[in-house]
N, C-alpha and C positions, 0 to 999 in steps of 0.2 A: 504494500500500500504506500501512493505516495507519501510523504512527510508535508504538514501543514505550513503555509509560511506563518513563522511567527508574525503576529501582533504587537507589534513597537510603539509604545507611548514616546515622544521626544519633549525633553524640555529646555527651551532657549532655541529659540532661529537665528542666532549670529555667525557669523563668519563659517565656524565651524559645525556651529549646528543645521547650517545650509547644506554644507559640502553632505551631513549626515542624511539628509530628508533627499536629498538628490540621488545617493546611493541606494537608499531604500525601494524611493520611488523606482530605480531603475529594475528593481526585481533582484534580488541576493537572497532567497531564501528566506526573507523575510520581509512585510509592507509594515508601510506607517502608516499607525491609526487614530493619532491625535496628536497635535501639538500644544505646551502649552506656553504660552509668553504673556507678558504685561498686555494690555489692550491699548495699542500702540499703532499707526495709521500702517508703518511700514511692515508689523508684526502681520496685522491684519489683511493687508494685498499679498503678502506672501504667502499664508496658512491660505485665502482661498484659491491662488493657482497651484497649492497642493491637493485642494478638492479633500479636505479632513478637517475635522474639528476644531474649531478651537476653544481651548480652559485655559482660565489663567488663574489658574491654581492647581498643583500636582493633589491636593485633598482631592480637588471640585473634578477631578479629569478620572479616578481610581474609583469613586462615588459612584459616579454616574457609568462606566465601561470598565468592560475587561478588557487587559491585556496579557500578552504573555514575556515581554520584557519593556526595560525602558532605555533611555538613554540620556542621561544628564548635562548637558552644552550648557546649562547658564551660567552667568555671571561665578568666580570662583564664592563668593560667599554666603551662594547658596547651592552649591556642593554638598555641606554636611546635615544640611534640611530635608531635601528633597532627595539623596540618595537614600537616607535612612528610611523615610516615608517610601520609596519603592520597596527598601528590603521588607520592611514588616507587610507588605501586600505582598510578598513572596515574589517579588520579580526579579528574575536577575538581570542586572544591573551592567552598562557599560557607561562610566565617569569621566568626561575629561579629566585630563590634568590639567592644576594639582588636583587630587584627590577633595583637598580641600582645603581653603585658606589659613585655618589654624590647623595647628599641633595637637588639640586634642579630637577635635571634628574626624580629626584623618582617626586619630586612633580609635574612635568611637565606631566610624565605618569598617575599621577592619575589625574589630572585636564583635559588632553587629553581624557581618558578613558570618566571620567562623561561627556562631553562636545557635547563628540561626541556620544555614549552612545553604543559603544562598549565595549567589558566585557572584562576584564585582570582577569587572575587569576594566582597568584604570587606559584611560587614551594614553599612552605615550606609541602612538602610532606607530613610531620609527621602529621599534621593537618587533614590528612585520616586513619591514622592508628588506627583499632578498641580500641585501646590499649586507648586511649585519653579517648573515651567516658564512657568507664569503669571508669576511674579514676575521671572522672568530675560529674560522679553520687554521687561515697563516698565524694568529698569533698564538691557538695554541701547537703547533708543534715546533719540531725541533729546528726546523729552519729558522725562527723569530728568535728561538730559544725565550728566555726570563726578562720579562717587561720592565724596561729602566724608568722608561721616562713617556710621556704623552702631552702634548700641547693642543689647543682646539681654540676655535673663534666662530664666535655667534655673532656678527656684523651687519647691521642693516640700517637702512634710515625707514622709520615709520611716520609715512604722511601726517598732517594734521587733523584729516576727516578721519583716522584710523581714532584719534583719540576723541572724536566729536561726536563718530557715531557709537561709542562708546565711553562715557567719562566715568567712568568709574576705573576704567587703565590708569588714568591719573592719579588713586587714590589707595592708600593701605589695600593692598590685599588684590589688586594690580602691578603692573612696572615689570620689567622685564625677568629681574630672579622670577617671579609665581609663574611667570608665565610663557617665558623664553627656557632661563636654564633648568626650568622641571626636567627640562627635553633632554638636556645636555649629562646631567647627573641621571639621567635612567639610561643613559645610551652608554656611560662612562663605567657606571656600576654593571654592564651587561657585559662588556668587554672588558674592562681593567681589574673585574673586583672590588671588592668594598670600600669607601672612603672612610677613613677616619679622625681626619684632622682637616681644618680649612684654614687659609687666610687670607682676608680680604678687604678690598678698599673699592669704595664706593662714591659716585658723583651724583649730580644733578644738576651741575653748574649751566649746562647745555638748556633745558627747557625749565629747571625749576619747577617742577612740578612736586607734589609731596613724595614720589617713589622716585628711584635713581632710574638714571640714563645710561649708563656706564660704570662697571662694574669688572674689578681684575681680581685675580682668583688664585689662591695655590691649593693647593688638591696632595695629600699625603693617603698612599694605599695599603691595605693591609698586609698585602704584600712587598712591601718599602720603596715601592713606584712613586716616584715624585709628578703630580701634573702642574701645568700652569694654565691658563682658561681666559680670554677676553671677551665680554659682552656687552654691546651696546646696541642700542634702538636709534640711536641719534648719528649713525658713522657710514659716511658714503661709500660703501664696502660691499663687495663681493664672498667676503669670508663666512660664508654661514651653510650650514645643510641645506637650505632653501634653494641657493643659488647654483650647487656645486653636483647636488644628488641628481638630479634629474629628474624628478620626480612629479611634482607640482605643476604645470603647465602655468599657473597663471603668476608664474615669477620668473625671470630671466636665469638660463643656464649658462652656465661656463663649465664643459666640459673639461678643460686641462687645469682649474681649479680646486684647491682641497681644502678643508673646514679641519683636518685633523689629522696628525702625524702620531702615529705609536713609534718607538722603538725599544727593539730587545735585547739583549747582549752575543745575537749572532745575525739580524737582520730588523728591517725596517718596512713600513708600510704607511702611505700617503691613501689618506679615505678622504674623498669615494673614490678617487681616481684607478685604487687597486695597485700604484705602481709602488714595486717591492725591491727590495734590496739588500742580497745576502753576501753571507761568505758559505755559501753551498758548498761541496764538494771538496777538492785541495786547496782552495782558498786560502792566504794566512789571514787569519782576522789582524788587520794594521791599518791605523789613521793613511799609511803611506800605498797600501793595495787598492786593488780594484773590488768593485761590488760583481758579483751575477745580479740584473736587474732585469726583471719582468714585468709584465701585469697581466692581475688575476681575470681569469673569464667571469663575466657577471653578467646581469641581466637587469633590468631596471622594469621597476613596475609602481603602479601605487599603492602607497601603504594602509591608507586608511582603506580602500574594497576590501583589501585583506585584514583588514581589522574585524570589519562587520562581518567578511564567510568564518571568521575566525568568534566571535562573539558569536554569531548560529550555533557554530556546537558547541559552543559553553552553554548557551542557553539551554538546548537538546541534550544537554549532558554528559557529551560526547568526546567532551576535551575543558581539561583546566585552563586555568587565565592563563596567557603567558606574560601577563601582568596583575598579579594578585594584589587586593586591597593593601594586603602589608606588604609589598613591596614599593606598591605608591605612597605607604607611611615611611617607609626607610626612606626615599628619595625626598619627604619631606625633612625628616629629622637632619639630611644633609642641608639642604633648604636654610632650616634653622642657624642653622650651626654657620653658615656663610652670610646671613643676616645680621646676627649676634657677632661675629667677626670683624665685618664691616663699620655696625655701629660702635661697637669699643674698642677698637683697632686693637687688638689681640688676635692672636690663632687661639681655636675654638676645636678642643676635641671631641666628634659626636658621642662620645661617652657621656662626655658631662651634660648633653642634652639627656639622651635616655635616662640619666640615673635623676635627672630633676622631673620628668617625665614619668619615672615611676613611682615619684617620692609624694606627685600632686595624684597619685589615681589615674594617670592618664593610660 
């Protein structure tokens, strides 16, 4: 017997919550069957060329219709409202990132998740992009060998209608850490291993707004990897996964450009580019030798379709997150801990976040 398409509640039609209701509508095993948003003009012409409902309230939308999962796009500070009001209607649940604006919100959705033993699985898109797996082959064998060091750049200039049809980016709980390097710390923790220590300095001098613009970063791995990390929203730059991945059509490519260099103590690798650089074979590994240098075969696709066939069999049962609630709370605790860094100019070991985190109940 076929399989039903699931029933998707969506909440938030912005940016990303479009790109969600376009995929749906496009047929992936699952349709959309309500949206819910503020009762808003643009909200409103949008939800009826989807031809589905609109509530603007996740109560007023679970009340009145079943569904059989949702999907949470709104604003990040209401993340920990409305994901937890799906889980107790039993829906599982797909969250952008972050998980959610505070530290205890997050931990409250992943302790709700396991409790209840409904599945969340957290947007960090990129975590489906082919482009990952390739790269987690070379670095783990023996050709990379033992990861020294990693540098990355999230570089972009964000228009002014970006922050106009959205002002709340402008304000706590927006700005580019919640909502740029979520990205960066889940892609980093997926390939490099756990972070444990940060340090970081932070601006705004560019747009003054109440959240920084700009944002430098050092990154210490459990494994004794040292990273270093630039991010800005305000920086006429190419350097970012947007520009470099391929991925996104609706942002300019540079294919001989890279967002991120790993190296190991027997070779190297330039992402997304793929191009790699060993001491393979009789090689002598010396500053003063040649590298063997290749690039890896890859294949480029979008990551978010494969988010949502990947969210179906979470839904169906069929497959775990590959983004679980608690691991969108680790990637916040990093979060933290580069926040707190920033503001009191210290290195911040994420220890001391968990053990204050477990000391408040959270």
């Amino acid at each position: 017997m076929p399989v039903r398409p699931l029933r998707v509640l969506l909440s938030g039609p912005g940016l990303i919550g479009r790109k969600h209701a376009e995929i749906l509508l496009a047929g992936r095993g699952a349709v959309l069957g309500a949206i819910v948003a503020p009762d808003h003009d643009p909200n409103v012409k949008f939800i009826k060329t989807c031809g589905v409902q609109h509530y603007t309230s996740i109560k007023q939308a679970l009340t009145r219709e079943s569904f059989d999962a949702a999907i949470v796009a709104s604003p990040n500070i209401f993340h920990g409202e409305q994901t937890l009001a799906c889980l107790e209607a039993g829906l599982p649940t797909l969250v952008e990132k972050p998980l959610a604006d505070t530290l205890a919100d997050a931990a409250q959705i992943a302790s709700a998740s396991e409790r209840l033993g409904v599945p969340v699985l957290v947007g960090h898109h990129r975590t489906h992009s082919p482009l990952l797996g390739v790269a987690k082959s070379f670095l783990d064998s023996p050709e990379f060998g033992r990861l020294v060091s990693v540098f990355g750049s999230a570089q972009f200039y964000k228009p002014p209608d970006y922050f106009e049809a959205g002002p709340w980016r402008t304000k706590k709980g927006g700005g580019p850490i919640l909502i740029n390097l979520i990205h960066e710390v889940g892609f980093l923790r997926y390939l490099a291993g756990e972070i444990v220590s940060v340090s970081a300095v932070a601006s705004k001098a560019h747009r003054n707004y109440e959240v920084e613009d700009t944002v430098g970063i050092i990154f210490t791995f459990e494994n004794g990897a040292i990273g270093t990390f630039l991010l800005s929203d305000t920086a006429a730059s190419s350097k970012s996964w947007e520009m470099t991945a391929g991925e996104n059509p609706v942002y300019p490519y540079f294919p001989d450009e890279d967002c991120y260099h790993f190296a190991g103590d027997m070779g190297s690798i330039d992402f997304p580019s793929m191009h790699v650089r060993t001491y393979k074979g009789t090689l002598k590994r010396t500053w003063w030798g040649p590298f063997e240098e290749a690039r890896l075969a890859h294949e480029r696709s979008d990551p978010l379709v494969r988010q949502i066939d990947h969210f179906v069999q979470v839904a169906h049962g069929e497959s775990k997150p590959l983004v679980s609630a608690r691991d969108g709370y680790r990637n916040i605790l990093v979060l933290e801990a580069v926040r707190r860094s920033a503001e009191q100019r210290r290195a911040v070991d994420v220890a001391e976040i968990v053990a204050e985190a477990e000391k408040a109940g959270v």
